[in-house]
C-alpha positions, 0 to 999 in steps of 0.5 A: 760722198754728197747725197740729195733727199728725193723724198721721205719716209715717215719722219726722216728723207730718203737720200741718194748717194752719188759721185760727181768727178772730173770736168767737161761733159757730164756722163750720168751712169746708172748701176744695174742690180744688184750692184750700186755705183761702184761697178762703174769703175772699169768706165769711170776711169777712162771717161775720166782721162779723156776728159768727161765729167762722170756722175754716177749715183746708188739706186735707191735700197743699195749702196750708200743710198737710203734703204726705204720700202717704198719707191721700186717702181721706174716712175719713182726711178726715173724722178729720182733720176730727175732730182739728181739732174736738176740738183747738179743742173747737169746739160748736154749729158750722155745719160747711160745705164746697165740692166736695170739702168736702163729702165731708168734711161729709157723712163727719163727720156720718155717722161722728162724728155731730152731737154738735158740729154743730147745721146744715150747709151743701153748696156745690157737693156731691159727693154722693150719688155720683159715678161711674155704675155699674149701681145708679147711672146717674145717675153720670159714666162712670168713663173721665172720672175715668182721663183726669183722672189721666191729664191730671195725670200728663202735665202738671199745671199743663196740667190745672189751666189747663183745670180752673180755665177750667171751674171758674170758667166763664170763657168765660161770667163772664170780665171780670165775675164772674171777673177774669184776677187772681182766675183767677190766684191760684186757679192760684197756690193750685192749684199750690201742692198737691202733685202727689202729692195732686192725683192721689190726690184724684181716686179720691176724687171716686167715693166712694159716699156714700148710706149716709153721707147718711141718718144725717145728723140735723141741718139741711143747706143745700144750694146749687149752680149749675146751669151747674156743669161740674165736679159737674154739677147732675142727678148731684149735687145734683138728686139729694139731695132725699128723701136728707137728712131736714132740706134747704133746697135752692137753686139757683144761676141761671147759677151755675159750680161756684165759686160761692163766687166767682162768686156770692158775691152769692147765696150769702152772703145765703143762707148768713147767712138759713140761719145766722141762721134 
């Protein structure tokens, strides 16, 4: 697969890994964590056949991507984000991210403006803010997010087995909207991140977003499970309405925070609508 250097590390480049497929309209999608470029695949494909050009790239620490120790932060992101775009000179694009991605989407927009994007698209989003704070009630508790680095430290792929049951609801979809297979890759692809990065990406999960959000000046659809274990429904999405000017907002019945997988059903139709409208 290409990849393009977005920076260095001692002596050597830090590259990104990325896939460029099909014609017409660029979509750009942004993995969530831990997961890299390959989780796309249920939308990559129909994208595809209704004539999108799909990009998609691995976060920097996961995938094919270089695997540094410095950089998790989503200014880093979302200029790393920035060289993939300019690299492919890609315009008029739909810029759409999962969970962590959409950290990515909403930085992009806020410091690069829309210049190359005409519409983007939250799955399971991370903003407006995560961690509870005095002036942010509505936040998870801060001691969630040290036992989370806490777990990794002691026994990483321990972590993941118990993050990914969460992510994708196994106890409720398991044997119907989640086979032991696709659990399995998403472990696979988990544990292919390096360890380094799947500790530092969690101070990331805090980042404050709500002076990002009003400067976003194009549509934006939102899309989010509302059994989401991993960013739960009132602390994230349910707060975005009145903080994104232009917003299509649906929720996911039952849906878990995978919901790219899970709810492919749901989210597909909804996300060729938004695109096509």
């Amino acid at each position: 697969m290409p990849k393009i250097s977005v920076g260095q590390e001692n002596d050597h480049d830090i590259d990104i890994n990325y896939y460029d497929h099909g014609i017409g309209q660029p979509v750009v999608l942004i993995h969530g964590y831990p997961l890299d470029a390959r989780s796309w695949e249920k939308q990559e494909r129909v994208l595809l056949d209704v004539g999108y050009r799909v990009v998609s790239y691995d976060r920097r620490g996961f995938g094919g991507s270089s695997q540094p120790v410095t950089g998790y932060d989503y200014d880093t992101f979302a200029a790393d984000l920035n060289v993939l775009m300019e690299h492919l000179d890609l315009r008029d694009v739909v810029l759409g991210g999962h969970s962590m991605g959409t950290g990515e989407v909403t930085r992009y927009l806020s410091r690069y403006g829309s210049a190359r994007v005409s519409k983007a698209v939250l799955i399971a989003s991370i903003p407006p803010y995560l961690l509870k704070t005095d002036d942010n009630p509505e936040g998870v508790d801060g001691s969630i997010f040290e036992q989370t680095k806490a777990a990794i430290v002691a026994d990483r792929p321990a972590y993941f087995k118990t993050f990914l049951d969460d992510f994708f609801n196994v106890d409720v979809l398991g044997g119907t909207r989640i086979s032991d297979q696709a659990w399995q890759a998403a472990f696979t692809m988990a544990l292919a991140a390096s360890a380094h990065a799947a500790f530092a990406c969690v101070d990331t999960w805090t980042t404050d977003f709500r002076g990002d959000l009003p400067k976003i000046d194009v549509p934006v659809l939102l899309i989010h499970g509302d059994e989401d274990r991993i960013l739960p429904y009132p602390s994230t999405a349910a707060r975005l309405p009145g903080l994104i000017k232009d917003l299509t907002f649906v929720t996911v019945e039952g849906g878990s925070h995978n919901i790219p997988w899970t709810h492919a059903d749901v989210l597909n139709p909804v996300l060729l609508d938004f695109l096509k409208s």
